[in-house]
C-alpha positions, 0 to 999 in steps of 0.5 A: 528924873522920878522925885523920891516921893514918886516912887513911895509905893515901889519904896514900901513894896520892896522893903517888906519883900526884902523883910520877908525874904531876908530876914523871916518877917513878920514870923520874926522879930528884925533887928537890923539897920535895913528895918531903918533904911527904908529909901535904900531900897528905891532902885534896887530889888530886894531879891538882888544881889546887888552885882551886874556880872552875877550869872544867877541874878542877871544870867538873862542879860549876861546869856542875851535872853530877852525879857518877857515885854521884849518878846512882846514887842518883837512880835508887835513890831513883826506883826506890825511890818505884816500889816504895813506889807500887806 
């Protein structure tokens, strides 16, 4: 289990791409309660919606695609079994 101390630079880098993504910062002024809820953002994404079943935010999961290290790790581990045969 990560402490919320750990997770301070994910905490700070997610709330200021939450500002200038939602609300226009810093060419805008924020008046908003998330300028003050700073720890909301520890697990969550900025640019998510916050719904699992949503077909534009997690449309990878939902269709079965794997991620990007998923397709890396596919081919490690065929390469590895290449080498093992050999």
């Amino acid at each position: 289990m990560k402490r919320y101390h750990e997770d301070l630079s994910r905490i700070r880098r997610e709330h200021r791409l939450h500002l200038r993504w939602v609300h226009g910062w810093p060419q805008k002024p924020v008046n908003c309660n998330c300028d003050h809820q700073v720890g909301r953002f520890r697990k969550r994404k900025a640019r998510g919606c916050g719904h699992a079943r949503c077909f534009l935010c997690h449309g990878d999961k939902i269709l079965g695609i794997s991620t990007h290290q998923g397709r890396l790790a596919d081919l490690r581990y065929a390469e590895a079994l290449q080498e093992a045969l050999d």
